[in-house]
VEXDREN-2710 file (C-alpha; in Angstrom, 1 decimal):
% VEXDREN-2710
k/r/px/py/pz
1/UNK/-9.3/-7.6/-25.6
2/UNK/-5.7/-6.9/-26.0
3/UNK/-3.7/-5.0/-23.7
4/UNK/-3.1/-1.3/-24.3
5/UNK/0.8/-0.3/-23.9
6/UNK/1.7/2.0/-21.4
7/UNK/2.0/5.8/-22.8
8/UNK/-1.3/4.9/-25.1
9/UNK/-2.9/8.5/-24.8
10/UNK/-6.7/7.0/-24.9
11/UNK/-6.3/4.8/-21.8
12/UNK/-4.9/7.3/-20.0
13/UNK/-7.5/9.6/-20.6
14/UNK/-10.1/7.1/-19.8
15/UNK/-8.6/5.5/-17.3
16/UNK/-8.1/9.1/-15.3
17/UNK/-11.7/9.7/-16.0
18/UNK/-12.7/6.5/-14.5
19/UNK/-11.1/6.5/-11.7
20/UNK/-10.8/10.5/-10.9
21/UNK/-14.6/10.3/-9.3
22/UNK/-14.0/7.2/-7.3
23/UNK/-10.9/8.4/-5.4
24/UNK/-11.8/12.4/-5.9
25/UNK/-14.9/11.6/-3.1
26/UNK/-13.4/9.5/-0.8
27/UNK/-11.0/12.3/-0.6
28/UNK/-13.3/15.1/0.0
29/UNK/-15.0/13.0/2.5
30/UNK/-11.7/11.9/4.4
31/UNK/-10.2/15.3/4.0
32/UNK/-13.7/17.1/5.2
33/UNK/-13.1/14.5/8.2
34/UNK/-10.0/16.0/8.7
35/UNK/-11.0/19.4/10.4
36/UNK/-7.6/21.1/11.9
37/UNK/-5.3/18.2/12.1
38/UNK/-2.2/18.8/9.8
39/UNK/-2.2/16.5/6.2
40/UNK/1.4/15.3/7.8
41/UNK/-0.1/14.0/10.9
42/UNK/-3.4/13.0/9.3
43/UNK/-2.2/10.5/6.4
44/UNK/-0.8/8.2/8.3
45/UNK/-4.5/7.6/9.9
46/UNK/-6.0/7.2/6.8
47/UNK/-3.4/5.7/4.8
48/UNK/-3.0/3.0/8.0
49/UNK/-6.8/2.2/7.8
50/UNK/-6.7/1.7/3.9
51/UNK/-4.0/-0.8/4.6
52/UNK/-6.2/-3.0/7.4
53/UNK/-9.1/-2.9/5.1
54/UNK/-6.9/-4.1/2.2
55/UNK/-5.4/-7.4/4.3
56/UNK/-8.9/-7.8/6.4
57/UNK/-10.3/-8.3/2.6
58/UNK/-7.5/-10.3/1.6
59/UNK/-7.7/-12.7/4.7
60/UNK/-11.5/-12.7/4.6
61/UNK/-12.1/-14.1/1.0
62/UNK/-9.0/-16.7/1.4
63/UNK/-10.9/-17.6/5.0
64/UNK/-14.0/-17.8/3.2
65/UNK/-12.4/-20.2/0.5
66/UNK/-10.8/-22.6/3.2
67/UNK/-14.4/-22.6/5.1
68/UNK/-15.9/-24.0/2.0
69/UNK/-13.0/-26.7/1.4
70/UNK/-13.1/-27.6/5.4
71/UNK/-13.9/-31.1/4.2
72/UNK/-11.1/-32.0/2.4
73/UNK/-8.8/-30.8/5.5
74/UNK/-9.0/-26.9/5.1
75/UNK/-8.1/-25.4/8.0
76/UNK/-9.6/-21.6/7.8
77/UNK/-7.6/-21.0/11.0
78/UNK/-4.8/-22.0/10.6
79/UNK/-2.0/-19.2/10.2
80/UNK/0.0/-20.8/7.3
81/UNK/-2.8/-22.0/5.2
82/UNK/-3.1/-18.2/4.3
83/UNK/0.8/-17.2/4.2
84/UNK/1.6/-20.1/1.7
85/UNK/-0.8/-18.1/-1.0
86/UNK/1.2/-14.9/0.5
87/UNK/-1.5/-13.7/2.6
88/UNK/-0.9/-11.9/5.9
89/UNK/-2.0/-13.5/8.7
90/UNK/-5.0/-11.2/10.6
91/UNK/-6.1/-12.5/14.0
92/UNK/-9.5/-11.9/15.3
93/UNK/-8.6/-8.7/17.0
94/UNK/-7.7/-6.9/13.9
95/UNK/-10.4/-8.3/11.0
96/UNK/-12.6/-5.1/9.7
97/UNK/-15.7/-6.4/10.8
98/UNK/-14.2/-6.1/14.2
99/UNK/-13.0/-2.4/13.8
100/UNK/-16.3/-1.5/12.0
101/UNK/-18.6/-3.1/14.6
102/UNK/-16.4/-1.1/17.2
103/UNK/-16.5/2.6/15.6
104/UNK/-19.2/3.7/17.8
105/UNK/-17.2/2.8/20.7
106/UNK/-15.2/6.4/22.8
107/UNK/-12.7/3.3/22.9
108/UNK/-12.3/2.7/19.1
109/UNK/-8.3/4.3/19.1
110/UNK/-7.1/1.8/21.8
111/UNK/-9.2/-0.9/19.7
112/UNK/-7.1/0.4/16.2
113/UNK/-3.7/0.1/17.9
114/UNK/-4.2/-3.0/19.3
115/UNK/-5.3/-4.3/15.9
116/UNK/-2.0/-2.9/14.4
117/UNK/0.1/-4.4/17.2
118/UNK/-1.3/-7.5/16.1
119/UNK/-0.8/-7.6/13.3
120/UNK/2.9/-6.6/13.5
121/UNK/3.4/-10.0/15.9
122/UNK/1.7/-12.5/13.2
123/UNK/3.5/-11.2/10.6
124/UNK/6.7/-10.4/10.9
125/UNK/7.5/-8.5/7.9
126/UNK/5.8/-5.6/9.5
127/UNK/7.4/-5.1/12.3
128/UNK/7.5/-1.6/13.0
129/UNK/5.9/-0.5/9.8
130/UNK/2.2/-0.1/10.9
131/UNK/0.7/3.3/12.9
132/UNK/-0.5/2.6/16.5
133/UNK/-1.2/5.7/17.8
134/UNK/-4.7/6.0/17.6
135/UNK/-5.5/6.3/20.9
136/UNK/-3.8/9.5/21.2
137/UNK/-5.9/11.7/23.0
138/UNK/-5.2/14.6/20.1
139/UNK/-7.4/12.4/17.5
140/UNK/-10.9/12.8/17.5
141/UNK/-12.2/9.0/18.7
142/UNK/-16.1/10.3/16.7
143/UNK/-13.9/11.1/13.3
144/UNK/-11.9/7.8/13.6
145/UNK/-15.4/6.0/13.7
146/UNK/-16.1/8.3/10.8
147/UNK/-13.4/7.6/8.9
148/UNK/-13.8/3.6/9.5
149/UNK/-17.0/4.1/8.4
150/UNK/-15.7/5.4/4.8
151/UNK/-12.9/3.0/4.5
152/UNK/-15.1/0.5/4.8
153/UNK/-17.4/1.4/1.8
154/UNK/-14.3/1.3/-0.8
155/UNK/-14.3/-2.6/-1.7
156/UNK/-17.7/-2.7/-2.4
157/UNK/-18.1/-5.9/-1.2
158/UNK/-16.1/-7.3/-4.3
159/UNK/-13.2/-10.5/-4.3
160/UNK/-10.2/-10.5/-2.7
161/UNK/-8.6/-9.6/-6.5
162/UNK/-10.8/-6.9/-7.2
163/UNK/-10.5/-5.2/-3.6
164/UNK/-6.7/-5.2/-4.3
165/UNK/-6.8/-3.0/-7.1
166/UNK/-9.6/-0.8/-5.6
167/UNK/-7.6/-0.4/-2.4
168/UNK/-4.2/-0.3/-4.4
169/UNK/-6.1/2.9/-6.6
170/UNK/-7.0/4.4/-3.4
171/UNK/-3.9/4.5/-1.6
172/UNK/-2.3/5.9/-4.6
173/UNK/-4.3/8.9/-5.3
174/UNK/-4.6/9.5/-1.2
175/UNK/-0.4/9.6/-1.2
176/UNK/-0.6/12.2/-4.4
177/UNK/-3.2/14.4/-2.6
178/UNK/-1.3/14.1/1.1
179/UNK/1.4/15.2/-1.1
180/UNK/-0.2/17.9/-2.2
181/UNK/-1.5/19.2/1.2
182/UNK/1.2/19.4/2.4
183/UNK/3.1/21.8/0.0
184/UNK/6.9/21.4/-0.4
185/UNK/7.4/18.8/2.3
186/UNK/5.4/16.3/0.5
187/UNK/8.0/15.8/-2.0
188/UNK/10.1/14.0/0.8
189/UNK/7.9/11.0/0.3
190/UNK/6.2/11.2/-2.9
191/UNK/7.5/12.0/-6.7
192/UNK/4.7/13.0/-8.7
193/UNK/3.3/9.8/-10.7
194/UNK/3.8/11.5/-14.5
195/UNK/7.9/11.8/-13.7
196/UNK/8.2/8.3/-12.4
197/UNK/5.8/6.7/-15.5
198/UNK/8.6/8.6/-17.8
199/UNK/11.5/7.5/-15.8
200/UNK/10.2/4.0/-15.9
201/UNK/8.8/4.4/-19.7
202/UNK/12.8/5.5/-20.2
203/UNK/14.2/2.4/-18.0
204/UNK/12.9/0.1/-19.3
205/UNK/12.4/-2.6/-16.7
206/UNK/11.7/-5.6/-18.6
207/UNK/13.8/-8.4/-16.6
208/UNK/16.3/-8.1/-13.9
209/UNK/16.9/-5.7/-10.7
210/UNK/14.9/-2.7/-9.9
211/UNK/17.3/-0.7/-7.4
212/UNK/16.2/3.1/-6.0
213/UNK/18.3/3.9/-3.0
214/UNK/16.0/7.0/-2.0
215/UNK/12.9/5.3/-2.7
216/UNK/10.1/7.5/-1.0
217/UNK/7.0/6.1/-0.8
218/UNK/8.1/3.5/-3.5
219/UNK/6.3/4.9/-6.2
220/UNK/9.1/3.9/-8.4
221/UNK/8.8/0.1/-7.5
222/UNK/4.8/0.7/-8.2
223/UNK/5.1/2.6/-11.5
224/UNK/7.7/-0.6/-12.9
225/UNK/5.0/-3.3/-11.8
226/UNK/2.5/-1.6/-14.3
227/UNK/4.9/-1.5/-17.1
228/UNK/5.7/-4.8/-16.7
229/UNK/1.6/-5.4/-16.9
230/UNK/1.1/-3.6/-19.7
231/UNK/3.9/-5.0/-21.5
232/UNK/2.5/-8.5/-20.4
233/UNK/5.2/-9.7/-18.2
234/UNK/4.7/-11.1/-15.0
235/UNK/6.3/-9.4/-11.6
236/UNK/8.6/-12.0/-11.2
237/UNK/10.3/-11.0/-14.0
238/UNK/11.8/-8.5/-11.5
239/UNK/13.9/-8.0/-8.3
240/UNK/13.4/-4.9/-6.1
241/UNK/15.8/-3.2/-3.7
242/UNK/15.8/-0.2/-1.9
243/UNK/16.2/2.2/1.0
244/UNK/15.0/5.4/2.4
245/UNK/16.7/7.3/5.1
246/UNK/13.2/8.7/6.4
247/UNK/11.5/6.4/8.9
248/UNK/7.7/7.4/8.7
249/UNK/8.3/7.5/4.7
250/UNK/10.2/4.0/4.5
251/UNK/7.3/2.6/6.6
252/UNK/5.3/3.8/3.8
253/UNK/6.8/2.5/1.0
254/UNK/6.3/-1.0/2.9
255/UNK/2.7/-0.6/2.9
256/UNK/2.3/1.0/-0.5
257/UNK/4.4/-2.1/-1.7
258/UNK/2.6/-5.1/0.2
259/UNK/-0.9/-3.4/-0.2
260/UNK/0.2/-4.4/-4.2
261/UNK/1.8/-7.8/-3.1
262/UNK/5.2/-6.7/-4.8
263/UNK/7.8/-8.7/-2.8
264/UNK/11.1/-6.3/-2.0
265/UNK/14.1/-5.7/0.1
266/UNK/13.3/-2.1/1.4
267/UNK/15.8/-1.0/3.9
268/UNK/15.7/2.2/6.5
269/UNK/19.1/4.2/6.5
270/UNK/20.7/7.0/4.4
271/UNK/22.6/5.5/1.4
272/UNK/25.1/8.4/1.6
273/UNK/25.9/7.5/4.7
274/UNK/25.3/3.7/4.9
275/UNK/24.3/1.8/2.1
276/UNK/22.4/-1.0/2.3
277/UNK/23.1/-2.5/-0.2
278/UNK/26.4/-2.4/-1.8
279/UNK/27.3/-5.2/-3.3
280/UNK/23.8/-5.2/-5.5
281/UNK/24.9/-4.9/-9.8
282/UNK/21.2/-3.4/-11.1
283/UNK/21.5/-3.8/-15.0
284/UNK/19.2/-3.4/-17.6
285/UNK/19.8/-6.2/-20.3
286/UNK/22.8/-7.2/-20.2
287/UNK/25.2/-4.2/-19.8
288/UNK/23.1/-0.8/-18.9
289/UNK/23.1/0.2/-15.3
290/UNK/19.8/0.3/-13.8
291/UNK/20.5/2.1/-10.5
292/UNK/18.2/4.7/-10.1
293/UNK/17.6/8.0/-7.6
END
């Protein structure tokens, strides 16, 4: 079946139906799970959680694939067996079946932030990105096992491939609706998703470097890997640089982006102030700038 273009008014009208009911009740059910805790504070326990599952599936169905090739010299523990195919690393401490086996447990926040810390040391790349501050006596240790509990359902028990986009979907619509909850502030770290699919329908990004020097969450980096889909492309056609003065947003956009497997060179800082990059020419074609705020 060919590809619809992006902008093509039946798929997104089908595709918003489609996948409105399968976010719209996780939300309900994280957001019930919420009770008084602020959406500002709250996101970055669910959206942290979303990320684990989304590498714990990733690792799992690679480790599952080198267990079945263990006689031709697969190695299914061996760390760069699973970065070569751009897979992050999870040790034993941090796999889902872990977490979810522990939710029960009064200890279950302490068990979290040692699974992040974890995964920050085998994987370099994250360094300082992930939440660890679970065990924080203001967070409701029966709700985090409640909340494990739902993350855990969202997969639905499908490949590696499949969990990707299920995950990816998720994380989206949870960012829009943190957004949301939190009122003017949320606009900080996330442009609504129908401006960015017009600044991107308008940009163009075929080929070349994808540059945003107040990036947010890094919706715009997202929105440009599914015009490039829908245009068939592949992601490699592109390059992608940014930066974000906020530090809980920038850590954001570094999960929003490797949650996707889009490769980029995110950096914390104010560009006013101290760019990051400033050397970097972003064209479109051959001569159209293709910087964009």
């Amino acid at each position: 079946m060919p590809k619809r273009k992006a902008g093509d008014p039946k798929q997104a009208k089908n595709g918003s139906a489609a996948n409105q009911g399968f976010e719209a009740k996780l939300w309900a059910t994280a957001d019930a799970l919420r009770n008084n805790m602020d959406a500002a504070e709250y996101k970055h326990v669910v959206l942290g959680l979303i990320f684990l599952k989304y590498i714990s599936d990733a690792f799992e169905a690679k480790h599952a694939e080198l267990v079945a090739h263990k006689k031709q010299g697969a190695d299914p523990e061996d760390p760069d067996e699973y970065r070569a195919a751009s897979i992050f690393w999870v040790p034993k401490e941090a796999r889902w079946q872990h977490l979810k086996a522990s939710a029960p447990q009064s200890t279950i926040g302490r068990i979290v932030d040692d699974a992040m810390t974890a995964v920050e040391r085998d994987n370099p790349s994250l360094k300082g990105v992930l939440p660890k501050d679970y065990a924080r006596p203001g967070l409701d240790k029966q709700r985090l096992g409640q909340i494990i509990n739902l993350v855990s359902d969202i997969a639905l028990g499908s490949a590696a491939d499949r969990a990707k986009d299920a995950l990816g979907r998720v994380y989206e619509y949870f960012l829009a609706r943190f957004a949301s909850a939190e009122g003017k502030s949320g606009g900080q770290f996330y442009t609504p998703s129908r401006v960015v699919r017009v600044l991107v329908e308008m940009l163009a990004p075929y080929k070349g470097r994808v540059y945003d020097p107040c990036c947010g969450s890094g919706g715009m980096f997202v929105s440009s890997e599914k015009f490039i889909e829908a245009h068939s492309g592949k992601i490699g056609d592109i390059s992608i640089y940014g930066q974000e003065s906020n530090y809980t947003t920038w850590r954001l956009a570094k999960m929003n982006l490797a949650i996707r497997g889009i490769d980029a060179q995110i950096a914390h800082g104010d560009t006013f102030h101290k760019d990051a990059h400033p050397d970097l020419k972003a064209y479109r074609g051959r001569d159209r700038l293709l910087r964009c705020a």
